[in-house]
C-alpha positions as CSV (number, residue, x, y, z in Angstrom):
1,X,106.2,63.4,58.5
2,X,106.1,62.7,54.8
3,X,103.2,60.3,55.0
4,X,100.9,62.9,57.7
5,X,102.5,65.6,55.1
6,X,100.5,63.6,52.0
7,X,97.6,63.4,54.2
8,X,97.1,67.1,54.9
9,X,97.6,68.3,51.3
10,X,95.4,65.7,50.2
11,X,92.8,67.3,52.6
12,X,94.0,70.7,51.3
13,X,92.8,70.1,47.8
14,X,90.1,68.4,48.5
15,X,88.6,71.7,50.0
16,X,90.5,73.3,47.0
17,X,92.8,76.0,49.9
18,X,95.1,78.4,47.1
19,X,98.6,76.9,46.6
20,X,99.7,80.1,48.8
21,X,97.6,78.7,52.1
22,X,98.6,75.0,51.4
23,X,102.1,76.0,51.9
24,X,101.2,78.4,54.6
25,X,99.9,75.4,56.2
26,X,102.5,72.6,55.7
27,X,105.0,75.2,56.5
28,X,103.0,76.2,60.2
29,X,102.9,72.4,60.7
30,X,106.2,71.6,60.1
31,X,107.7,74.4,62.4
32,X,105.7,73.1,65.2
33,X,107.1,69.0,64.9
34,X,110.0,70.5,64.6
35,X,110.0,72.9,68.3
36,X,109.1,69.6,69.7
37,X,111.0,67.5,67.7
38,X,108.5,65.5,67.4
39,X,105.8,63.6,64.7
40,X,103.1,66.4,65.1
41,X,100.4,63.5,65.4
42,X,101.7,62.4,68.8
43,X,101.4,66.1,70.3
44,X,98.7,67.6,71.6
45,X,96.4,70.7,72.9
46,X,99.0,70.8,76.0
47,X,102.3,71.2,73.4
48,X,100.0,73.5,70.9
49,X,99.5,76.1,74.0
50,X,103.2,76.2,74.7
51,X,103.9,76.6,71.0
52,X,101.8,80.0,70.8
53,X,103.6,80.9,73.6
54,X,106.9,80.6,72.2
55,X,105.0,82.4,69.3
56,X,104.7,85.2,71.5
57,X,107.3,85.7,73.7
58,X,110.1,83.9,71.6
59,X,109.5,84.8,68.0
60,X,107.6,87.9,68.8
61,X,105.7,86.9,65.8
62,X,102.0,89.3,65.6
63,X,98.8,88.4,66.7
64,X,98.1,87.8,63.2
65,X,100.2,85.8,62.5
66,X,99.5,83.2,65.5
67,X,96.4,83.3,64.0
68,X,97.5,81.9,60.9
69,X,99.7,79.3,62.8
70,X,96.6,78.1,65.2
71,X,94.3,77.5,62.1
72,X,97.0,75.6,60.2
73,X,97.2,73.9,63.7
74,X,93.4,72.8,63.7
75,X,93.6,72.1,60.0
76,X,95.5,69.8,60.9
77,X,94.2,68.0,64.1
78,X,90.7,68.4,62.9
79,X,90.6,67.6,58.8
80,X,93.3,65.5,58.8
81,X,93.7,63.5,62.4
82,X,90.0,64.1,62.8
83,X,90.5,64.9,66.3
84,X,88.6,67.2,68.4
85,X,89.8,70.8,68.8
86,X,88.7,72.8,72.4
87,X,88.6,76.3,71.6
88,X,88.4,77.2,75.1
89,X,92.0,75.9,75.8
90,X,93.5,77.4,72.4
91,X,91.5,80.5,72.2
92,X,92.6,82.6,69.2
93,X,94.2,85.9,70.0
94,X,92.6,89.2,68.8
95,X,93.0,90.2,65.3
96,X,94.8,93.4,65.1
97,X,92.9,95.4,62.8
98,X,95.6,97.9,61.1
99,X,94.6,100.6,58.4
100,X,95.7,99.8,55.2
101,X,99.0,101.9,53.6
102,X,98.9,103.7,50.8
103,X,100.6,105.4,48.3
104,X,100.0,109.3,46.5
105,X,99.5,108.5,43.0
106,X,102.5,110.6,42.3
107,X,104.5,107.9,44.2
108,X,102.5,105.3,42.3
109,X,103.5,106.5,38.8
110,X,107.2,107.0,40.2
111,X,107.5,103.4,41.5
112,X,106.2,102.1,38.4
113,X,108.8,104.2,36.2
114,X,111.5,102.8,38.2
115,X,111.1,99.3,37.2
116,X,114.3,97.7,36.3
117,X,112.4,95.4,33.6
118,X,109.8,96.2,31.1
119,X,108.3,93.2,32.5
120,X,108.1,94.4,36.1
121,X,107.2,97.7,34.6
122,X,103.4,95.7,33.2
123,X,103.3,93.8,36.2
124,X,103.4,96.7,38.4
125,X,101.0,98.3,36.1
126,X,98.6,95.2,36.3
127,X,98.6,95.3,39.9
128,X,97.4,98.8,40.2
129,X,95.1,98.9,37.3
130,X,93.4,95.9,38.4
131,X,93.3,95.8,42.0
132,X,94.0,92.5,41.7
133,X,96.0,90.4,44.4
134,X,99.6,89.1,43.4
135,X,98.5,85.1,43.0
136,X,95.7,86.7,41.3
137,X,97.8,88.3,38.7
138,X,99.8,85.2,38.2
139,X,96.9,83.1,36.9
140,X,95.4,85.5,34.8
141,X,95.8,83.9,31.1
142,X,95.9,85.5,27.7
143,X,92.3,84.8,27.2
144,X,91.2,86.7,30.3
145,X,92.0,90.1,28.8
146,X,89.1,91.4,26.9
147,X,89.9,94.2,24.5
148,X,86.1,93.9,22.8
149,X,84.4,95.0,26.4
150,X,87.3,96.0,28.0
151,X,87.2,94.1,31.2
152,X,90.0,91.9,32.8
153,X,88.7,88.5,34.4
154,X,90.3,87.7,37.7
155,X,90.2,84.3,38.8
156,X,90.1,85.0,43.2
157,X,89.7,83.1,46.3
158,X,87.3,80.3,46.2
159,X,86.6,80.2,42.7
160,X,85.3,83.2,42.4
161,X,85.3,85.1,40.0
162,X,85.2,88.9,38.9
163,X,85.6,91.5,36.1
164,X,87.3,94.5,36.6
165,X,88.1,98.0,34.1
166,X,90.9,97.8,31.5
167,X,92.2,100.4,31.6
168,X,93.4,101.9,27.7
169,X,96.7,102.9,29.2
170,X,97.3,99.2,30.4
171,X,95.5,97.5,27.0
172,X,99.0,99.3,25.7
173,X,101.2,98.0,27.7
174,X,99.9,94.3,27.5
175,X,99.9,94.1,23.6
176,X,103.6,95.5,23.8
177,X,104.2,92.9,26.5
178,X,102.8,90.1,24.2
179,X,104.9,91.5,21.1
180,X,107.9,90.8,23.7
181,X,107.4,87.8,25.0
182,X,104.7,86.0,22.8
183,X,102.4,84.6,25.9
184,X,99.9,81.6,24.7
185,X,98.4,80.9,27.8
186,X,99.6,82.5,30.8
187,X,99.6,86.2,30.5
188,X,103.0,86.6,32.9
189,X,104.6,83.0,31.5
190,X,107.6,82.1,34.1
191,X,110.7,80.0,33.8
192,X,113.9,81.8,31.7
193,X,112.9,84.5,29.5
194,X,109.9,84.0,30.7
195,X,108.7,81.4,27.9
196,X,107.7,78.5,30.5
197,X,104.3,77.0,29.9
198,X,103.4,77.9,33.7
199,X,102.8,80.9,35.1
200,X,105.3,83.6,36.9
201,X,105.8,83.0,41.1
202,X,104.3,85.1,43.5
203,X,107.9,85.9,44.5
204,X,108.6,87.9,40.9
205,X,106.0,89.5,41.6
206,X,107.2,90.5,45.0
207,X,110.8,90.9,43.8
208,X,109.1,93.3,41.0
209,X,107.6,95.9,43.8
210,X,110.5,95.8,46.1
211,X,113.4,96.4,43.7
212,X,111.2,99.3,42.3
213,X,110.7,100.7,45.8
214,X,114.3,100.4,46.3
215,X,115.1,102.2,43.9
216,X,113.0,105.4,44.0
217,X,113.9,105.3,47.2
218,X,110.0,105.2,48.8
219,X,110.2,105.1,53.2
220,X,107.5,103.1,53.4
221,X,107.9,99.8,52.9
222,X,106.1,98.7,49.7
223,X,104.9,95.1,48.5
224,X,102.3,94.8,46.1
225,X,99.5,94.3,48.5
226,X,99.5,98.0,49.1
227,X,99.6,98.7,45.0
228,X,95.4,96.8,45.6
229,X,94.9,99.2,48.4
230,X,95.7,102.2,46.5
231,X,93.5,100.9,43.6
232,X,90.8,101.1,46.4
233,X,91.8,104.2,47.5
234,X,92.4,106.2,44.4
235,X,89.4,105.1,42.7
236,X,87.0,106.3,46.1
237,X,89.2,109.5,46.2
238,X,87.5,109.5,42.6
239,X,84.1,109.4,43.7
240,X,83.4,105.8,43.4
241,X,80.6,104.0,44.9
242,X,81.9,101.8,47.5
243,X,80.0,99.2,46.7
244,X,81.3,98.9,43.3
245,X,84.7,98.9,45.0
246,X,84.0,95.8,46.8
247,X,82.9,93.7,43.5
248,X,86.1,95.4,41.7
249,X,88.3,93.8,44.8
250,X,86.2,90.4,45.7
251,X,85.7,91.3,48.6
252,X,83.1,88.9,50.4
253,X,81.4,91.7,52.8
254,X,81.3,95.4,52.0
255,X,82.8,95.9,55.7
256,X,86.2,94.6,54.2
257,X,86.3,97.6,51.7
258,X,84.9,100.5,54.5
259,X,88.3,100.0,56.2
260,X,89.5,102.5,53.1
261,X,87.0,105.3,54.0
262,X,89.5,105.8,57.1
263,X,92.2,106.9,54.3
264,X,90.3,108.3,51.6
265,X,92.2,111.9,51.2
266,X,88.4,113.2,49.5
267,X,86.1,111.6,52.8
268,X,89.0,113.4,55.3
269,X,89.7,116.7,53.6
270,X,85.7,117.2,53.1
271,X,85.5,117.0,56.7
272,X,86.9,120.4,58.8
273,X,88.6,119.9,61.7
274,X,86.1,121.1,64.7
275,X,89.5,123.4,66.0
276,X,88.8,125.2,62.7
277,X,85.5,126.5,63.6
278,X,87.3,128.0,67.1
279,X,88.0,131.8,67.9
280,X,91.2,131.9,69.7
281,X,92.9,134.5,70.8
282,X,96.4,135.1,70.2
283,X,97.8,134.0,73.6
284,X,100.9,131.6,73.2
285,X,102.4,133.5,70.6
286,X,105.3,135.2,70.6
287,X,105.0,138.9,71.8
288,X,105.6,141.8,69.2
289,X,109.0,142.7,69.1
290,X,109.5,146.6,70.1
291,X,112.1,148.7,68.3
């Protein structure tokens, strides 16, 4: 597999896929050589059907997640085998479209306090001042904070990029950061002490939500994902325009950010229940007691 291996993440690049999918995609590929035990370029659409399958009923893995297995899966056969792919025979199942969770900002300030570092403490911080995703905020350099305008530039998917609010609060908390840690290019450096001349993994950043969750001791479960969605959230509970939403979040289409009308607190509470304009009688309740 090592030589098909070279070949796919040579094709990867090429299309220039985020480090995060190109290991999405090795991974995917790799799992399904493996089910067969077998060079994945000697299988076909016959052994791809039965892997979703096993997807399915096996793994019990979510639509969603096929998904993302099937396009690593004609990634593979198509850019890199330059075979032909029948959708017909491998259709793609349908997308579950889940609303997005989200925190109070009560429970956002309380996860943030319960940091275990000072360095989790800025990243969580980042992450909901920004909006920005978690591989986001690990390439974000020293130069792409802008105290003079006060904007942040995020580097996002397929090289584009945006500028989003800095916030005063979080302007603070990054100069303390840098009198900490003394950053020179990457804003969240990684390796011991954080001194490495690369930047942090996505998994700190993960590791930095999760332990904070834990300990405030927040049911839902919390990743940083949901820290963007509240950014979303909070800011249209605000009154903001949803179209300036969208540029703050990169999204591509402004249907991506109408999924967080559904959980706006201001767009449900300014519209009454219609059971609220009803004149009911008092049947159903309990009777007067007599004395």
């Amino acid at each position: 597999m090592t030589h098909l291996r070279t070949m796919m993440v040579e094709e990867l690049v090429r299309r220039n896929y985020s480090a995060a999918t190109r290991e999405c995609y090795i991974r995917a590929v790799d799992e399904f050589a493996r089910y067969f035990n077998c060079a994945p370029d000697k299988l076909g659409l016959e052994h791809i059907r039965i892997f979703q399958a096993h997807l399915f009923t096996d793994r019990k893995l979510s639509p969603n997640t096929v998904n993302q297995h099937l396009a690593a899966l004609r990634f593979f056969f198509v850019k890199t085998l330059h075979r032909p792919w029948n959708t017909a025979e491998t259709p793609y199942p349908k997308r579950v479209k889940s609303l997005p969770r989200v925190l109070s900002q009560d429970q956002v300030a309380r996860l943030i306090d319960s940091a275990i570092l000072p360095f989790h403490r800025v990243v969580l911080m980042t992450l909901y001042a920004t909006g920005a995703r978690r591989a986001e905020l690990a390439r974000l350099r020293v130069s792409d904070i802008d105290s003079g305008r006060m904007v942040i530039r995020i580097h996002g998917k397929g090289l584009r990029e945006r500028e989003v609010m800095l916030s005063q609060v979080l302007l603070d908390a990054l100069r303390e950061h840098w009198r900490r840690h003394k950053p020179r290019e990457w804003l969240f450096p990684g390796g011991t002490n954080h001194k490495a001349d690369r930047p942090i993994d996505n998994k700190v950043v993960w590791q930095a939500c999760h332990e904070a969750a834990k300990r405030v001791g927040l049911e839902k479960e919390v990743h940083p994902h949901i820290l963007r969605h509240c950014f979303a959230t909070h800011l249209l509970d605000a009154g903001a325009d949803l179209r300036a939403i969208q540029l703050l979040l990169g999204h591509a289409s402004l249907e991506q950010t109408a999924r967080y009308l559904h959980v706006s607190k201001r767009r449900l509470s300014a519209t009454a229940s219609p059971l609220d304009a009803l004149t009911l009688s008092n049947k159903g309740t309990d009777p007067p007691v007599r004395t």
